[in-house]
N, C-alpha and C positions, 0 to 999 in steps of 0.2 A: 713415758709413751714409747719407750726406744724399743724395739724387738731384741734386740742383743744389750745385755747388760755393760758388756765391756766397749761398747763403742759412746764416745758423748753422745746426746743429744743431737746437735749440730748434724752430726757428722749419720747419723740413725735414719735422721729425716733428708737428708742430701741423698743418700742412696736409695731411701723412698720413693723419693720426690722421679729421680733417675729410672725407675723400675728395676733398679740391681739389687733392691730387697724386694722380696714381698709381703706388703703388707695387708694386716687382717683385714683393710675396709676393699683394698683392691680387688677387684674381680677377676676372676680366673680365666684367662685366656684359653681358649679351646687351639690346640693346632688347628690349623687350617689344611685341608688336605688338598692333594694337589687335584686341580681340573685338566683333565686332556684336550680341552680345547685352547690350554695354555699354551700347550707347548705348538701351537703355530705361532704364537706371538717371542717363542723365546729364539736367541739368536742359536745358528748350529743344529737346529733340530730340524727332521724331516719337514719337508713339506716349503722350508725357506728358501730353497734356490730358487732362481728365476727361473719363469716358465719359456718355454719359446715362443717366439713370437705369432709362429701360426696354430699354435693351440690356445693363447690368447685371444688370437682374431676368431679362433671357431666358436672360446664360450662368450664372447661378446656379441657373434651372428647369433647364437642361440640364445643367450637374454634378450635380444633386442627383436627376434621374431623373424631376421632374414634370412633364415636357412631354406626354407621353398624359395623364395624369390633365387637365390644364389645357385640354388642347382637349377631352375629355369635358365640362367641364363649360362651356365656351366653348360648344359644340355645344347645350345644352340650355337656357343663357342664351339663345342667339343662333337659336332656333328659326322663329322671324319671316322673317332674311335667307334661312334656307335652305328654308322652303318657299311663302313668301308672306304676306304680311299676309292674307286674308281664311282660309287656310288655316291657318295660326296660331291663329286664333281660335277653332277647332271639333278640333282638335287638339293633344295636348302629349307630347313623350315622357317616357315614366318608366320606362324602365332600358336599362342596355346591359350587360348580357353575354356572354361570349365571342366576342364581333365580332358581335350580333345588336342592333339598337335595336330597343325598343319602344315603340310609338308609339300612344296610348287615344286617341280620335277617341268625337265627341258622338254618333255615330248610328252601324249599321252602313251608312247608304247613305254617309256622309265616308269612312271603313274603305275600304268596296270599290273607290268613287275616285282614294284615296290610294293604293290598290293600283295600281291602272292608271297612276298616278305616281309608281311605283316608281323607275323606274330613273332619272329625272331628278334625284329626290330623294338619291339615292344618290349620281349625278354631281354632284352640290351638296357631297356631305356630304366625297367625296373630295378635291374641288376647293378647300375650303375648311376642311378641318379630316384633313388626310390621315395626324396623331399621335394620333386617337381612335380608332386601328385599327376603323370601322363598316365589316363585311361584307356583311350584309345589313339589311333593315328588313321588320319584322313590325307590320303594324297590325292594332288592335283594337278592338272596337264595345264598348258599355257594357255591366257586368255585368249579366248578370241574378241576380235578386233566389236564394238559398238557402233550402233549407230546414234546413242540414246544423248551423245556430250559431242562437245567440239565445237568450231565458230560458225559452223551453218546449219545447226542442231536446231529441228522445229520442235513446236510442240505437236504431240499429236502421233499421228502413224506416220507419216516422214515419207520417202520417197519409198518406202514397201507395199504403198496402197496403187502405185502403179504395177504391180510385176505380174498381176494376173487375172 
């Protein structure tokens, strides 16, 4: 049974056995050719250095779906870069809404200003934060005072039904 005449028996089927002969009943191994998606798994090759840390933290906001929420709140941090320092300072936004910012300003004469710099601030908001879906901007001047809440708050028309 031995493939080689000159070798025993024994000794025929050990290297058989081994796959250092091959023999007739053995099946014939195909190379295996190599996969390119291997070489992420081998050591030394592209792709294995470590990534840094805030390009980790950007593809984990982006599988996990926080990139709008992150620039919403980037956008309202960062309200200085996008409409000026001395404009900053007499204005702040406080809420965004269905693609709507709002934006409370110290006076209504800052409000109507900021209105007329609309659409710069807009071109800012796009240019620099274009995952906080802002469609439009709504500014607002300071509330005026109620009469509708408070500890001597009626129901009803209140003391405006006397004035005339």
């Amino acid at each position: 049974m031995a493939e080689t005449p000159d070798l025993p028996e024994t000794l025929a089927t050990y290297l058989r056995l081994r796959g250092l002969e091959p023999s007739k009943y053995a099946k014939r191994r195909k190379k295996r050719r190599r996969d390119p998606e291997d070489d992420a798994n081998q050591p030394f090759m592209n792709g294995r250095d470590p990534s840094p840390l805030g390009a980790a933290l950007d593809k984990l906001a982006q599988q996990s779906g926080w990139t709008g929420q992150l620039a919403k709140e980037d956008l309202v941090r960062r309200w200085e870069d996008v409409a000026g320092a001395e404009t900053a300072q007499h204005s702040s936004p406080t809420s965004l809404t269905n693609g709507t910012l709002t934006v409370k300003c110290d006076s209504t004469a800052w409000a109507k200003n900021l209105q007329f710099m609309r659409a710069h601030i807009l071109t800012q908001i796009e240019r620099r934060y274009p995952e906080a879906g802002v469609e439009s901007v709504r500014f607002v001047g300071p509330d005026a005072p109620t009469w509708k809440r408070g500890p001597r708050a009626v129901p009803g028309r209140g003391p405006r039904d006397t004035y005339g």
